[in-house]
N, C-alpha and C positions, 0 to 999 in steps of 0.2 A: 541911365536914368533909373530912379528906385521907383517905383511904382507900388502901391497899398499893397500889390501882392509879394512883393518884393520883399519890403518891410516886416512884411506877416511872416514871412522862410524866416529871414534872419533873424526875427523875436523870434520862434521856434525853435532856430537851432538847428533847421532842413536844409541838407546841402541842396543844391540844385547849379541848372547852367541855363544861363540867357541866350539863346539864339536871336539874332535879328534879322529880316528880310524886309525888304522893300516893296508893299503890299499894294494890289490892285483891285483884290475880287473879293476882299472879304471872306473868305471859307478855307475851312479844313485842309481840305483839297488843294489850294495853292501854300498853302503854308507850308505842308509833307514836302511836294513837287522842289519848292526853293530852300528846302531845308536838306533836304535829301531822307527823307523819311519815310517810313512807309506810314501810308495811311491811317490802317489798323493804330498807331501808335501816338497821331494824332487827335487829342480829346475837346473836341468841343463845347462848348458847355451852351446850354438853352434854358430860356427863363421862362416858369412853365407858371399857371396859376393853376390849383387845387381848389375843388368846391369846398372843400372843408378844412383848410392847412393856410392856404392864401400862396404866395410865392413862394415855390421852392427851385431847385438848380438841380437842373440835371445834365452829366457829363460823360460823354461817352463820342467810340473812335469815330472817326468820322466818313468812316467808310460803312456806318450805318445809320438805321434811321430810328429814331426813338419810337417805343412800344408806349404808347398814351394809354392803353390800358393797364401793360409793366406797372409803367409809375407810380401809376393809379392808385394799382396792389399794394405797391412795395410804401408809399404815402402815408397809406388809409385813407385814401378820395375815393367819390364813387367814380368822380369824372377827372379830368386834368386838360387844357389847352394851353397850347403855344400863346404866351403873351404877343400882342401886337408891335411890330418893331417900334411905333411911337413912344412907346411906356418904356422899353430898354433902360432907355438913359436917366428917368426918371425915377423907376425902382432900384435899379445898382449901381449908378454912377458910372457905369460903363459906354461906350457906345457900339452898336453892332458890329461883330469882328472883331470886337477887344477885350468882350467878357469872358471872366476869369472865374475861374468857382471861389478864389480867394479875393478878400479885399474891399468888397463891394460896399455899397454906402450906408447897410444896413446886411447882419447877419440873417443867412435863409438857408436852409434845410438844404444840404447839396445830397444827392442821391448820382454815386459814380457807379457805371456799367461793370458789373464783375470781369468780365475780361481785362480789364485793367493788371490784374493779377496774375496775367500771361505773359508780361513784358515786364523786362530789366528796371525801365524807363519809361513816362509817359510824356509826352509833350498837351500843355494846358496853355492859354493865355494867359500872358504875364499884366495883363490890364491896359492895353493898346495894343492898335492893329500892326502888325509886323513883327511884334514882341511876342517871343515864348519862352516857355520854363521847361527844362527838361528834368524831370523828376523821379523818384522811386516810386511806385504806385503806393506803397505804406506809408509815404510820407506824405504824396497829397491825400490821403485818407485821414493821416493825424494831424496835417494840418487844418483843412477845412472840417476835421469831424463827419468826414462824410463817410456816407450810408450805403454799404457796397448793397446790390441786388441787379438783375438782371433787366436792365431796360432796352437796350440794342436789339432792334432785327437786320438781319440785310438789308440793304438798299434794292429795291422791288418788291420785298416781300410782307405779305401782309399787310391792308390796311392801307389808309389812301398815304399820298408822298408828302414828304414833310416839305414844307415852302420855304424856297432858304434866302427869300428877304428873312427871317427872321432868327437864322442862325447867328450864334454867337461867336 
């Protein structure tokens, strides 16, 4: 299946490779496990709304948790929150567990976690649940135009937990 993000590689000109798994939990986390991946190399992407920008996408491994005040910085918001899972499907055409930094129903500022640039390869959603792309981190950069900075902390650290009804 070509999917909008799919489409967007191949107008580009971005190699990439489709994985598929047969999805249950929605998250990062099960996606690595049945892919055989490591976590670290799994990128999530979450739909964030900025007080002064409006939606933007931020995408990082998912063996962490986003820095809402990172974002913030890296943005120019003074503040940033996790969009409400209801709004998912209505801002990017996506549905939870299947958003992609690419493709979405409208163009939004993607901000990818610098450590992106530590791995070969990154895995992103291909725009449905089970579907991923496995990619050069420079290339989902020049594909989505996205904005390296540092948004990842570890998972426990810093700051309250992120709620992963609302991960993507």
């Amino acid at each position: 299946m070509k999917t909008r993000a799919i489409q967007i590689l191949d107008r580009v000109g971005v190699p990439y490779t489709v994985r598929e798994f047969q999805e249950e939990e929605f998250g990062a986390g099960e996606a690595a496990e049945k892919l055989g991946l490591p976590l670290a190399q799994v990128f999530k992407t979450l739909v964030v709304r900025g007080d002064r920008t409006g939606v933007i996408l931020a995408c990082l491994p998912g063996d962490t948790t986003l820095s809402l005040k990172a974002l913030a910085r890296a943005s120019g918001n003074k503040q940033v929150e996790l969009v409400e899972t209801d709004d998912i499907l209505r801002l990017t055409g996506y549905v939870r567990g299947g958003v992609s930094p690419l493709g979405g129903k409208r163009v939004y500022p993607v901000y990818v976690d610098r450590s992106c640039l530590e791995r070969p390869l990154v895995s992103v959603s291909a725009g449905m649940r089970g579907l991923q792309l496995l990619l050069a981190p420079g290339d989902l950069l020049r594909a989505t135009r996205g904005i390296l900075a540092p948004l990842a902390d570890p998972i426990g650290a810093g700051g309250p937990p992120q709620r992963r009804r609302r991960d993507g």
